[in-house]
KEZAPA-849505 format. One record per residue (C-alpha): residue number from 0; residue in three letters; x, z, y. Coordinates in pm, whole numbers, plus 32768, in hexadecimal, padded with zeros to 4 digits. Layout:
N
{resi:NUM	resn:ALA	u:X	w:Z	v:Y};
...
//
This chain:
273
{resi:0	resn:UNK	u:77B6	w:7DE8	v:80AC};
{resi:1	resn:UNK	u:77C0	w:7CB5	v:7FCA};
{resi:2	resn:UNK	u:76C2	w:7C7A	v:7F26};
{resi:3	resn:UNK	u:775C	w:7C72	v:7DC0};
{resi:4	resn:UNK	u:77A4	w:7DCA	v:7E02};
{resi:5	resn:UNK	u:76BA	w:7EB9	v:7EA8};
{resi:6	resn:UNK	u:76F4	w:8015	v:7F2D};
{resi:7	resn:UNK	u:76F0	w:80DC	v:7E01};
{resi:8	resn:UNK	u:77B4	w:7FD5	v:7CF4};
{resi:9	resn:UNK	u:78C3	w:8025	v:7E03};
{resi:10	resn:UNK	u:78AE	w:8181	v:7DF2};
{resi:11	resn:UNK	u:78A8	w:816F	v:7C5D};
{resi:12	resn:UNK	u:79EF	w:80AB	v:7C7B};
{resi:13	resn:UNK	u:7A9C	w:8187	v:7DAE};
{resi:14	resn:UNK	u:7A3F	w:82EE	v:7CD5};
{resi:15	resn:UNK	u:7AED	w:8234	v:7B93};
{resi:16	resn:UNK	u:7C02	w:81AA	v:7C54};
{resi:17	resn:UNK	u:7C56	w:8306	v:7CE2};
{resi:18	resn:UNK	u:7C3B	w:83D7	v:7B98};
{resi:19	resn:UNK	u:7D43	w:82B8	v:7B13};
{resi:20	resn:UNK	u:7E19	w:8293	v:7C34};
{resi:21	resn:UNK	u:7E53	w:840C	v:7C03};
{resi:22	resn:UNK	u:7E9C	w:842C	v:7A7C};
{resi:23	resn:UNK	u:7F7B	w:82F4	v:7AAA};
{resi:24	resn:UNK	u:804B	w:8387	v:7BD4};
{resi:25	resn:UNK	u:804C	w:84E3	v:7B11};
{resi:26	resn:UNK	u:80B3	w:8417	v:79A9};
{resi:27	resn:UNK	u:81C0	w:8394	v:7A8A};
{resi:28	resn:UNK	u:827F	w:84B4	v:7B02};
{resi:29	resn:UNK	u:8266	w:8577	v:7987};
{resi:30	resn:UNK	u:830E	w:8432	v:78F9};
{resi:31	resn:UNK	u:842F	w:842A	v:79FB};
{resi:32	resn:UNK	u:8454	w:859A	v:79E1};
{resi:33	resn:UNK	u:843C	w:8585	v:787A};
{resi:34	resn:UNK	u:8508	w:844B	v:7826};
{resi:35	resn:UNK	u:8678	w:841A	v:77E8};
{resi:36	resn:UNK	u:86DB	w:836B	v:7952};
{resi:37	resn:UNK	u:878D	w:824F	v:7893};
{resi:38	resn:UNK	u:861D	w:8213	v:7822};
{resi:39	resn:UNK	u:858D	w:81C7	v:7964};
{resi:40	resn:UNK	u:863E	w:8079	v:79B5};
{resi:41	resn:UNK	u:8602	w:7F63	v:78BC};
{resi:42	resn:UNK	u:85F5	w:7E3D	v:795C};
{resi:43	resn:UNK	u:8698	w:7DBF	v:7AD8};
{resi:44	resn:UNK	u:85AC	w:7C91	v:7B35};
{resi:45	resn:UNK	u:8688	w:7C7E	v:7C64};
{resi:46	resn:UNK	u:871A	w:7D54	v:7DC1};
{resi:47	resn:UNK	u:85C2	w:7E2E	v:7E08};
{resi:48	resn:UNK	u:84F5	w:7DC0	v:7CE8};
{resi:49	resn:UNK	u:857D	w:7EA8	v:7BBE};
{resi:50	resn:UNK	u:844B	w:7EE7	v:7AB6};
{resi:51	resn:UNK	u:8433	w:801A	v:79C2};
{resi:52	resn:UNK	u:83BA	w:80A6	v:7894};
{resi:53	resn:UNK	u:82CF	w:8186	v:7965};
{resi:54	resn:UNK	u:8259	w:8041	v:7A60};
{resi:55	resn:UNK	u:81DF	w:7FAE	v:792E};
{resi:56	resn:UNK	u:8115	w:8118	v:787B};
{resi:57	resn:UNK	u:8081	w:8115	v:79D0};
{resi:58	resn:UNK	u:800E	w:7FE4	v:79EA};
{resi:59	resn:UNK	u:7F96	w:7FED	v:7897};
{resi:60	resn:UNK	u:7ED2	w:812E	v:78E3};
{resi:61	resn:UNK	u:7E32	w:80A4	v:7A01};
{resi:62	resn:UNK	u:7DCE	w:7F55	v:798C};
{resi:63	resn:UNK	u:7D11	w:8025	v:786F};
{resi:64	resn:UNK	u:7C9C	w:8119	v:793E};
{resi:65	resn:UNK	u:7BE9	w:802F	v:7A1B};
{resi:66	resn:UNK	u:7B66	w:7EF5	v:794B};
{resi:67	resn:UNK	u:7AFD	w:7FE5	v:7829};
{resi:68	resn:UNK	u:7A03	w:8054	v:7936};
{resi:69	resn:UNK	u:79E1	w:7EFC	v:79F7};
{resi:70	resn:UNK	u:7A3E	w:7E08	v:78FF};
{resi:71	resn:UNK	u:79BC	w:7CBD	v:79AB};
{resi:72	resn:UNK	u:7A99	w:7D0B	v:7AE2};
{resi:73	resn:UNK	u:7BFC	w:7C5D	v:7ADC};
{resi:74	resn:UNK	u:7D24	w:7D0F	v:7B01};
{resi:75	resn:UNK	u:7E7E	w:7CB0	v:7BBC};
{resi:76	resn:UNK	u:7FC9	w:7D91	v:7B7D};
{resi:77	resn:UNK	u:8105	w:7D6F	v:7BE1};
{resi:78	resn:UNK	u:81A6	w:7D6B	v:7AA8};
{resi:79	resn:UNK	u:808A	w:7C9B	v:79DE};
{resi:80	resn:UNK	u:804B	w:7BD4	v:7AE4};
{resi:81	resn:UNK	u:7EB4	w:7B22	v:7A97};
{resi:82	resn:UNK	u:7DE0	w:7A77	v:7BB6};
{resi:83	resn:UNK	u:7CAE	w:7AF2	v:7CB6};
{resi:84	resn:UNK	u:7B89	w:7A2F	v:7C15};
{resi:85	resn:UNK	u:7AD4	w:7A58	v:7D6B};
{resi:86	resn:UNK	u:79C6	w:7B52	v:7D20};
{resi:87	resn:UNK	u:7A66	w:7C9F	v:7CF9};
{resi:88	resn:UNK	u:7BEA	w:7CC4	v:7C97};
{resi:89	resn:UNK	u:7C9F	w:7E13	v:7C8E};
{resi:90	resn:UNK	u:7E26	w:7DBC	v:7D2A};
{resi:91	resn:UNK	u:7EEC	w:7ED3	v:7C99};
{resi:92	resn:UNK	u:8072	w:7F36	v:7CE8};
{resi:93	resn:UNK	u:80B3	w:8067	v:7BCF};
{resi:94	resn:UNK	u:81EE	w:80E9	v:7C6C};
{resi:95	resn:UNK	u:81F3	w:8074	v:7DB7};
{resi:96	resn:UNK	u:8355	w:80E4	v:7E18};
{resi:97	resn:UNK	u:8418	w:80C8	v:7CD6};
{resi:98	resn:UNK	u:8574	w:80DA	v:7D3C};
{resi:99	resn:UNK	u:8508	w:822B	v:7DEB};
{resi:100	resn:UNK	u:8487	w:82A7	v:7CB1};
{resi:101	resn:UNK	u:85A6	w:8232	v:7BBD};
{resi:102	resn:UNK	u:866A	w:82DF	v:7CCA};
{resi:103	resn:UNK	u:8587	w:844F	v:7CEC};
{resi:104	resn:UNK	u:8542	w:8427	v:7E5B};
{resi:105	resn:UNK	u:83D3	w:8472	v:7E69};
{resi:106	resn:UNK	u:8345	w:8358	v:7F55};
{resi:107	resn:UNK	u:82B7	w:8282	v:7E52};
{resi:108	resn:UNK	u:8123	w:826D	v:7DE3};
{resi:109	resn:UNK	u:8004	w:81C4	v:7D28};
{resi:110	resn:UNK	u:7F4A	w:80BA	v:7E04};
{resi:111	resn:UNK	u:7E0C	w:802E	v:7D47};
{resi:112	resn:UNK	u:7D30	w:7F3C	v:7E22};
{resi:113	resn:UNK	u:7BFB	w:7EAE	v:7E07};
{resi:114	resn:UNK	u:7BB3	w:7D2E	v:7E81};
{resi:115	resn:UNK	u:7A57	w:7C85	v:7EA4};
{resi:116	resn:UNK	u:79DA	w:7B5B	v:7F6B};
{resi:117	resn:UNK	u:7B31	w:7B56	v:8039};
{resi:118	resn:UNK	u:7B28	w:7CAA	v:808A};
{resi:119	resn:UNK	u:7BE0	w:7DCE	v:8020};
{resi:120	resn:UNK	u:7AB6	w:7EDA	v:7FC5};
{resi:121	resn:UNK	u:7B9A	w:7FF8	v:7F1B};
{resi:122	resn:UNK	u:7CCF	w:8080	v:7F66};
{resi:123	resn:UNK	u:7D71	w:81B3	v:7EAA};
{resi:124	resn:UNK	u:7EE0	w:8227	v:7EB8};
{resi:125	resn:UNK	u:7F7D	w:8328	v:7DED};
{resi:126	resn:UNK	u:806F	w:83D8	v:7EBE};
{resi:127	resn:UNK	u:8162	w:8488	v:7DDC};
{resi:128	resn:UNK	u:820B	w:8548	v:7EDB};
{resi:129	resn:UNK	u:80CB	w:860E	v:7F34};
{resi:130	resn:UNK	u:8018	w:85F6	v:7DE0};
{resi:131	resn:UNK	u:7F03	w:856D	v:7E92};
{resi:132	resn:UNK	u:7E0E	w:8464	v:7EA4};
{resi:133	resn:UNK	u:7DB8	w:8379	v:7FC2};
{resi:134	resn:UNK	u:7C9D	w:828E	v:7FD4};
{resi:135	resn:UNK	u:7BA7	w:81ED	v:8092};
{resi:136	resn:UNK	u:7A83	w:80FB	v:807E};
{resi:137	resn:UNK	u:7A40	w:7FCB	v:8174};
{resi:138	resn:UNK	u:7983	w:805C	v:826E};
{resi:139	resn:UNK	u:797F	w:81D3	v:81D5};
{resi:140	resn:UNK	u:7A91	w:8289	v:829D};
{resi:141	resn:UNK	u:7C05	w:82EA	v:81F3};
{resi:142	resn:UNK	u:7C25	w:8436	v:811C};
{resi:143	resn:UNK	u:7D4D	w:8503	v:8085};
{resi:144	resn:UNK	u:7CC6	w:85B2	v:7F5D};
{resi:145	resn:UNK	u:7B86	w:85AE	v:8017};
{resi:146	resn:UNK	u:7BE6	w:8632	v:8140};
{resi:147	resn:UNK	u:7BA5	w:8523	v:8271};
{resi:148	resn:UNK	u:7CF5	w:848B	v:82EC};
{resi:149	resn:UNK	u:7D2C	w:83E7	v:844A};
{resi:150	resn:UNK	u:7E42	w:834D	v:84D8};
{resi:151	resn:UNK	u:7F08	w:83C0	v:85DC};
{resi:152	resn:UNK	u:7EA3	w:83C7	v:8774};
{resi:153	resn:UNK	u:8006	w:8388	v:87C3};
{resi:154	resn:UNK	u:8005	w:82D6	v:891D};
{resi:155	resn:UNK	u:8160	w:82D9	v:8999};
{resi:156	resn:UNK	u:8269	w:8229	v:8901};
{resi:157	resn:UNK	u:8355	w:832E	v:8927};
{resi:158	resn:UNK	u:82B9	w:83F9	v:883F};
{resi:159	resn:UNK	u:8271	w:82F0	v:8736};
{resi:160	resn:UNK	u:8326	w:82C3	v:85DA};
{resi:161	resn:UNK	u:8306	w:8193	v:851A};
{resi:162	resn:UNK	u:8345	w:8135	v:83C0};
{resi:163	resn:UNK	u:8403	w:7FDF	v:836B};
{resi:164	resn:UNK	u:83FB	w:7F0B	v:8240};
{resi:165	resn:UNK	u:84FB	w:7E03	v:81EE};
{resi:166	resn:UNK	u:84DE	w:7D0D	v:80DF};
{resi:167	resn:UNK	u:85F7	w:7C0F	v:808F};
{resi:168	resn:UNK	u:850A	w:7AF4	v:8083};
{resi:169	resn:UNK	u:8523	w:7B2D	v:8218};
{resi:170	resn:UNK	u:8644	w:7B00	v:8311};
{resi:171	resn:UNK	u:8742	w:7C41	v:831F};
{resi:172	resn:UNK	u:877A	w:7BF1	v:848A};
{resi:173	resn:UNK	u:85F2	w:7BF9	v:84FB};
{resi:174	resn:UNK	u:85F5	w:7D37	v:8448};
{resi:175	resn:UNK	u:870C	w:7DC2	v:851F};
{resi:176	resn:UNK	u:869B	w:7D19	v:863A};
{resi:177	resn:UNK	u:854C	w:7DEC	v:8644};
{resi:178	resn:UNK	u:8616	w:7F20	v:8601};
{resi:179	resn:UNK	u:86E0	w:7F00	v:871B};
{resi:180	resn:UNK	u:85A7	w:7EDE	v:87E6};
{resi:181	resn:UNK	u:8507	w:8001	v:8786};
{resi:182	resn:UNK	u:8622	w:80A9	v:87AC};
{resi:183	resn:UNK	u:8651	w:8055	v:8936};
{resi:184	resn:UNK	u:84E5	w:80BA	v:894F};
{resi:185	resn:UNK	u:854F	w:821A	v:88F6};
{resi:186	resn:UNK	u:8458	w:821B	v:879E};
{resi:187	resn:UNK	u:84D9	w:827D	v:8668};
{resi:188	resn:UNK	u:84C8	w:81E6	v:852C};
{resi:189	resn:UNK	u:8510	w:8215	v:83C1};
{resi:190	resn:UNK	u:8522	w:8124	v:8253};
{resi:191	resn:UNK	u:8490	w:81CE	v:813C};
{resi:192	resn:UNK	u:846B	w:80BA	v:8033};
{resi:193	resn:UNK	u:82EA	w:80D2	v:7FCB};
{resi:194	resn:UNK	u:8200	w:8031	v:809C};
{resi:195	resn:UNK	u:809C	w:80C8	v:7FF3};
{resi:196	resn:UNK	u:813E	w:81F2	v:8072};
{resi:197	resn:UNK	u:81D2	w:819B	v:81CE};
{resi:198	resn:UNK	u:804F	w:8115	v:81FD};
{resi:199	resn:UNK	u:7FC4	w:8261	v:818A};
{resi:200	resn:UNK	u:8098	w:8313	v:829B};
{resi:201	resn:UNK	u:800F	w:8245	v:83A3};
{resi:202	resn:UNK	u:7EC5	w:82A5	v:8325};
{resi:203	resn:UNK	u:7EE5	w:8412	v:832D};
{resi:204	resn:UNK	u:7F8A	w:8435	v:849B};
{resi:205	resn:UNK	u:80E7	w:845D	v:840E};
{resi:206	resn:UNK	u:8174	w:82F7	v:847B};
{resi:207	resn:UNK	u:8123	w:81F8	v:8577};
{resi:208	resn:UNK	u:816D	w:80D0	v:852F};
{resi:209	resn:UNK	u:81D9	w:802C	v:83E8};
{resi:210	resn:UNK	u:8231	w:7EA4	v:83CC};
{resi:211	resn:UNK	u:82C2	w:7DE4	v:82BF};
{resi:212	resn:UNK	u:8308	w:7C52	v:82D4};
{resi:213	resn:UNK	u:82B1	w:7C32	v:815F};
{resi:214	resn:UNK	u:8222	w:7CDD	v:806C};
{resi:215	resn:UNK	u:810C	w:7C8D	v:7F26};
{resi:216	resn:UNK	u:7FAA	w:7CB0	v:7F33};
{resi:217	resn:UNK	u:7FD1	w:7DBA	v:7E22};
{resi:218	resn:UNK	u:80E1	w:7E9E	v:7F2B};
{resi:219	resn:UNK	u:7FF9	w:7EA5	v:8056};
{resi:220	resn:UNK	u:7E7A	w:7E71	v:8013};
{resi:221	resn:UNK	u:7E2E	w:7FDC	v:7FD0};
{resi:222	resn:UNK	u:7EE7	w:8081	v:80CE};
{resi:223	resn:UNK	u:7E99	w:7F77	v:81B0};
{resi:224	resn:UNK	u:7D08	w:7FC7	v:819C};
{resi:225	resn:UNK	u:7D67	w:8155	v:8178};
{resi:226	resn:UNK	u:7E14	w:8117	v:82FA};
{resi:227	resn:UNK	u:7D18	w:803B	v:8379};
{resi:228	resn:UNK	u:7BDC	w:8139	v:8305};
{resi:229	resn:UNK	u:7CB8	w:8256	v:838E};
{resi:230	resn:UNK	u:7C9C	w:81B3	v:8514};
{resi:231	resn:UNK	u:7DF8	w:80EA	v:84E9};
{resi:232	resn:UNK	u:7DE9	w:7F82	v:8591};
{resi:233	resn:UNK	u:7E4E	w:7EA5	v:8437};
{resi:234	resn:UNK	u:7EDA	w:7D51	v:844D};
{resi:235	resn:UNK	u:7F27	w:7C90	v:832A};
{resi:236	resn:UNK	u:7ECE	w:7B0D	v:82A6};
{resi:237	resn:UNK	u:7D79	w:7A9C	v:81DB};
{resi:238	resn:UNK	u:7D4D	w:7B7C	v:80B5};
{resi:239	resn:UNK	u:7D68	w:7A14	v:7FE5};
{resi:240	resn:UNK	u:7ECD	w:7996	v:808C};
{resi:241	resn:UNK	u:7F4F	w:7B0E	v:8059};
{resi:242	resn:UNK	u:7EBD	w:7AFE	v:7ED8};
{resi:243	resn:UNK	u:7F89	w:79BE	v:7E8A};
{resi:244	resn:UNK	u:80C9	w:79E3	v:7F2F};
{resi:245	resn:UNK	u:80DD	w:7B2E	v:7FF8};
{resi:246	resn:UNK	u:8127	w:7B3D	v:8182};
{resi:247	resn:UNK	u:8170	w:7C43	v:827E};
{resi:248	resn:UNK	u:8058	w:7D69	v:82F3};
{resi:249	resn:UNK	u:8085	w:7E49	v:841E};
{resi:250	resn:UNK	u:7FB5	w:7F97	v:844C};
{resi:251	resn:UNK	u:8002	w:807A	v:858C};
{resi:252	resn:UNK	u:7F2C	w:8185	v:8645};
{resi:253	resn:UNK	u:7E2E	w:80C3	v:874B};
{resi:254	resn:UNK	u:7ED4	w:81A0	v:885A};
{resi:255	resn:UNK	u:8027	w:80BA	v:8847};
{resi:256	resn:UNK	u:7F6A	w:7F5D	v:8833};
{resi:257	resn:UNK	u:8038	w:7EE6	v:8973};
{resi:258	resn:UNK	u:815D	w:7F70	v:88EA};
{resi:259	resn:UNK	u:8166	w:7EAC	v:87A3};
{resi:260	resn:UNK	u:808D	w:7DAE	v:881B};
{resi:261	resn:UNK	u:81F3	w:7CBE	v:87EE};
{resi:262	resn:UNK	u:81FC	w:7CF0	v:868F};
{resi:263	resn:UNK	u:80AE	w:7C52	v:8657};
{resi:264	resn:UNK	u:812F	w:7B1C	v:872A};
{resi:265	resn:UNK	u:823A	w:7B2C	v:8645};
{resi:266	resn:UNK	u:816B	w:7AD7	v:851B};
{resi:267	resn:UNK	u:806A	w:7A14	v:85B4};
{resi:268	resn:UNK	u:7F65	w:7AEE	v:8552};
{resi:269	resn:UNK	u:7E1F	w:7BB3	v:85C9};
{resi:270	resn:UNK	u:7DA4	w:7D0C	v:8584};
{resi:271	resn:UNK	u:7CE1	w:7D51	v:8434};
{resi:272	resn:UNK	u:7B58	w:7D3C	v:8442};
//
């Protein structure tokens, strides 16, 4: 545990986090089902990056949700942006999976972390297809509403599927390349556009594998500890490279580490913890 932190200032912060993760995610889908759909896209930041009326009530509602309880931690969201001031930062996408929710498909969620001496501590997700909340605590185990998640036992890679995230910042053609060899290897795979989520499925046994090449600290940090406390293997870069400029993270279940072992040689990187 680090020691600015100790067992039960984490659990403080992990109860609050999950009571807010939950009214945000819950806000969310009245306002879309409420709102005039020419309401729901404001602004286009770019290709994949479109922001909303309700990205920005969430965010609100979590930023005041949290520092009104913890107000000498820092806070980092993707649409206000701020920095980790080392000791204890909550990293916070609102709508992770935007374009799915402008668009009504219901893969999209809430991911709150919680960072502290280099470490991700918290993770919560709002899964909005489900209506449920996942968390987990470094070293705690992974829960849905509770309930004790694992990930899956899948052994043989004919039986896997895997969930693939592509970002433009990365090369179109790696992207196809690794499709292609999945696809020889007889596993399935899917792109579902929310990677909080695609983590969470890998958590709970439904997936086996998700990789992206690039994604923000804000996308991937909850989900990311939520897979790895649920018996995923997690690979993904230092907690402070990923919280300045983003990077790739990989999380598949420990019975296909030979099987995906390439991807990690891809990215040059080692398994979390």
């Amino acid at each position: 545990m680090n020691s600015a932190f100790d067992a039960a200032a984490i659990r403080a912060r992990a109860e609050v986090a999950i009571a807010v993760a939950l009214e945000t995610g819950r806000e969310a889908v009245r306002f879309r089902r409420d709102s005039d759909p020419g309401i729901l896209a404001v602004e286009n930041k770019g290709l994949q990056d479109f922001v909303t009326v309700a990205d920005k009530r969430a965010e609100q509602t979590i930023r005041h949700g949290l520092l009104s309880r913890f107000p000498d931690d820092t806070f980092m969201g993707e649409e206000s942006g701020g920095l980790s001031d080392g000791v204890g930062t909550w990293v916070v996408d609102p709508i992770d999976g935007t374009t799915n929710y402008i668009r009504g498909f219901r893969h999209w969620g809430v991911s709150i972390a919680f960072v502290a001496g280099g470490r991700t501590e918290i993770g919560v997700v709002y899964d909005a297809a489900e209506d449920k909340v996942f968390h987990a605590m470094r070293g705690g185990g992974a829960f849905q509403d509770g309930l004790a998640i694992r990930a899956a036992a899948t052994d043989d890679p004919a039986n896997a599927l895997v969930i693939l995230g592509h970002s433009r910042k990365t090369s179109f053609d790696d992207y196809l390349a690794l499709s292609r060899r999945l696809h020889e290897r007889g596993i399935d795979y899917r792109r579902m556009g929310a990677a909080a989520i695609d983590l969470i499925r890998v958590a709970e046994g439904v997936a086996d594998l998700y990789y992206e090449r690039h994604l923000n600290a804000w996308d991937m940090l909850a989900g990311a500890l939520i897979a790895e406390e649920a018996g995923a293997v997690v690979a993904m870069p230092p907690i402070d490279k990923l919280l300045a400029e983003g990077g790739p993270v990989i999380a598949h279940a420990p019975g296909l580490a030979g099987e995906f072992a390439f991807i990690l040689d891809i990215e040059g990187l080692s398994v979390a913890g």
